[in-house]
C-alpha atoms as one frame of an Amber mdcrd trajectory, in Angstrom:
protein
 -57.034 -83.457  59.934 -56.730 -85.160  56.429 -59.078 -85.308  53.596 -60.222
 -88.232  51.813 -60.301 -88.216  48.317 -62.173 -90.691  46.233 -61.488 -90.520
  42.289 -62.814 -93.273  39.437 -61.097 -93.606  36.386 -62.890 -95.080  33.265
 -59.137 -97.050  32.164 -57.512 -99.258  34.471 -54.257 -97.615  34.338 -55.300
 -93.882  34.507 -55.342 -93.982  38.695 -52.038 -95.520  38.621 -50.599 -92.562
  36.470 -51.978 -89.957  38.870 -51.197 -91.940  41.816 -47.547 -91.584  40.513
 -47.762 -87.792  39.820 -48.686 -87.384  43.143 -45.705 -89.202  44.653 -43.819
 -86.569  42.565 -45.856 -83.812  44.081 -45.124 -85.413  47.431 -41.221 -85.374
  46.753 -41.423 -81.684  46.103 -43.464 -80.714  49.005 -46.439 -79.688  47.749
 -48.420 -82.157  48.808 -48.062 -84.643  52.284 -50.201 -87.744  51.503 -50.949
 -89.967  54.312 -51.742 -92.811  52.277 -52.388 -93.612  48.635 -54.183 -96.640
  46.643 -55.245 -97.795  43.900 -58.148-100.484  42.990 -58.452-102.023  40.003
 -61.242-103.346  38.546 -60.266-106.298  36.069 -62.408-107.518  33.404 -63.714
-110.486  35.797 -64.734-108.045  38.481 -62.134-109.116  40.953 -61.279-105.848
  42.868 -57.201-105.723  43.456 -55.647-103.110  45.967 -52.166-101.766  45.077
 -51.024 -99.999  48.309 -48.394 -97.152  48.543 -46.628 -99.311  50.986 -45.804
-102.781  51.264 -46.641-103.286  55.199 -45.353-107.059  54.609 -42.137-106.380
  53.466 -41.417-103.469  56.188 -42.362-105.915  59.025 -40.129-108.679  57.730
 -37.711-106.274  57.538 -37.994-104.875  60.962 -39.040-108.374  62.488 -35.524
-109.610  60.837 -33.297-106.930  62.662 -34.867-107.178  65.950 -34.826-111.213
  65.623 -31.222-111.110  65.043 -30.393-108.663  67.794 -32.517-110.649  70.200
 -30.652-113.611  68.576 -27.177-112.183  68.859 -27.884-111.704  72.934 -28.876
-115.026  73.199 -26.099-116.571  70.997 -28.610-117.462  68.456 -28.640-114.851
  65.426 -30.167-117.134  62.983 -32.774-118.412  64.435 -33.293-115.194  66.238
 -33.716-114.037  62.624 -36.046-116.421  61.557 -38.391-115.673  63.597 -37.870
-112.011  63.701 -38.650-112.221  60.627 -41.827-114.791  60.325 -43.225-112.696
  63.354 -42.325-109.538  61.754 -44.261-110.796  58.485 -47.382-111.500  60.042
 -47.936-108.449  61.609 -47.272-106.350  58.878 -49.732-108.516  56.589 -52.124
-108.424  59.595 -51.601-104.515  60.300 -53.971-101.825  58.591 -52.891 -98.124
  57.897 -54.571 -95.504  56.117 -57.509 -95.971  54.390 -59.882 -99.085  55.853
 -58.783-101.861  53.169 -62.926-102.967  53.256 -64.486 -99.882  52.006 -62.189
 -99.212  49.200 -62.530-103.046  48.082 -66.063-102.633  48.802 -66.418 -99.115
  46.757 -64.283-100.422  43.763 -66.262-103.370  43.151 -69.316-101.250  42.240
 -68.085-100.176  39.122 -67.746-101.378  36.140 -64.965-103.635  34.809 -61.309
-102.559  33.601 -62.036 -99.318  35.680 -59.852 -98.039  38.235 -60.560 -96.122
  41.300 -57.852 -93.792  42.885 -58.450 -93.353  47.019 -55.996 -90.334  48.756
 -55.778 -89.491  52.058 -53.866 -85.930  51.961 -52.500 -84.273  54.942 -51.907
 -81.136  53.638 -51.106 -79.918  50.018 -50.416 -76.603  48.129 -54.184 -76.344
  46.351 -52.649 -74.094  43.209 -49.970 -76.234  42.229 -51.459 -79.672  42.965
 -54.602 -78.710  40.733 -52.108 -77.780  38.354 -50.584 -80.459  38.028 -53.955
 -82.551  38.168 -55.290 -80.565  35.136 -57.152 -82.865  32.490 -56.369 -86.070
  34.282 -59.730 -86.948  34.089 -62.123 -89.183  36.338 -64.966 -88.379  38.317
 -64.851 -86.886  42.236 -66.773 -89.726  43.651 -66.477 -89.445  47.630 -64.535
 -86.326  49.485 -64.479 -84.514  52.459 -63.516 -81.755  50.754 -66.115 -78.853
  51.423 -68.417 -78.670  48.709 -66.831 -74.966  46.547 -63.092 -77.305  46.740
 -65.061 -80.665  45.178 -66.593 -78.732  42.480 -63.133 -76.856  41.729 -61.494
 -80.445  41.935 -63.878 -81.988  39.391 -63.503 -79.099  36.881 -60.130 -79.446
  37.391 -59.975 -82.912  36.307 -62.510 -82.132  33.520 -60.264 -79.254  32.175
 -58.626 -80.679  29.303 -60.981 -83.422  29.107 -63.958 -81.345  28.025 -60.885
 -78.783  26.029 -59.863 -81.750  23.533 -63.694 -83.002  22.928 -64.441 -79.759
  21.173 -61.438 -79.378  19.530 -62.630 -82.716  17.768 -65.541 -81.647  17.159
């Protein structure tokens, strides 16, 4: 079963820049994220979703090589590929995985502007090092299914460093 994980950032970058040290995580095997996206906030309050994978482009793709074998049987390759590819297109625009594309647009556009809001669907991860790596990130834990002892370790977590370089100002 995965857990959703639902962090706002204050900047509109700061999600991006964990979203990418997770990726990193992901390519070392601690961590096996399901999906991965980030909404952004801008300073109009139009919510924009950057996915972790461009379903679009990966049905166009696809779509393309099946047209053209389809094509290629019925001595037609290029307009077997055209329409491999159109068809291909559409159903990767119209397809949904992950995370429901409503509730994070939804979510996002209760905060305030130039925030982000980082949403993770994890499959399994190595706590120790991923919470590691996460330390001082900032952000608040705003929606988990996390039980409630791992969302409170989480949050202090991301507050580590945070709360470590306000009193060294001080």
């Amino acid at each position: 079963m995965s857990n959703l994980i639902v962090v706002a950032y204050d900047d509109p970058f700061q999600a991006e820049e964990v979203r990418t040290r997770l990726r990193k995580l992901q390519q070392d095997y601690l961590i096996d994220l399901e999906d991965a996206v980030v909404a952004v906030k801008d300073d109009k309050g139009k919510v924009k979703l950057h996915q972790m994978f461009n379903l679009t482009a990966s049905g166009a793709l696809s779509g393309g090589f099946w047209g053209t074998l389809i094509g290629l049987i019925f001595m037609n390759p290029l307009l077997g590929l055209a329409v491999g590819v159109g068809a291909g297109a559409v159903s990767g625009a119209l397809s949904d995985v992950g995370i429901n594309d409503d509730f994070m647009k939804n979510l996002a556009a209760t905060f305030r502007n130039g925030s982000s809001v980082l949403f993770v669907l994890v499959r399994k991860a190595t706590p120790d090092k991923v919470l590691e790596e996460l330390q001082g990130t900032g952000g608040k834990v705003i929606k988990t299914s996390l039980t409630h002892e791992e969302e409170a370790k989480l949050q202090a977590v991301l507050d580590a460093t945070t709360q470590a370089a306000t009193a060294g100002e001080a």
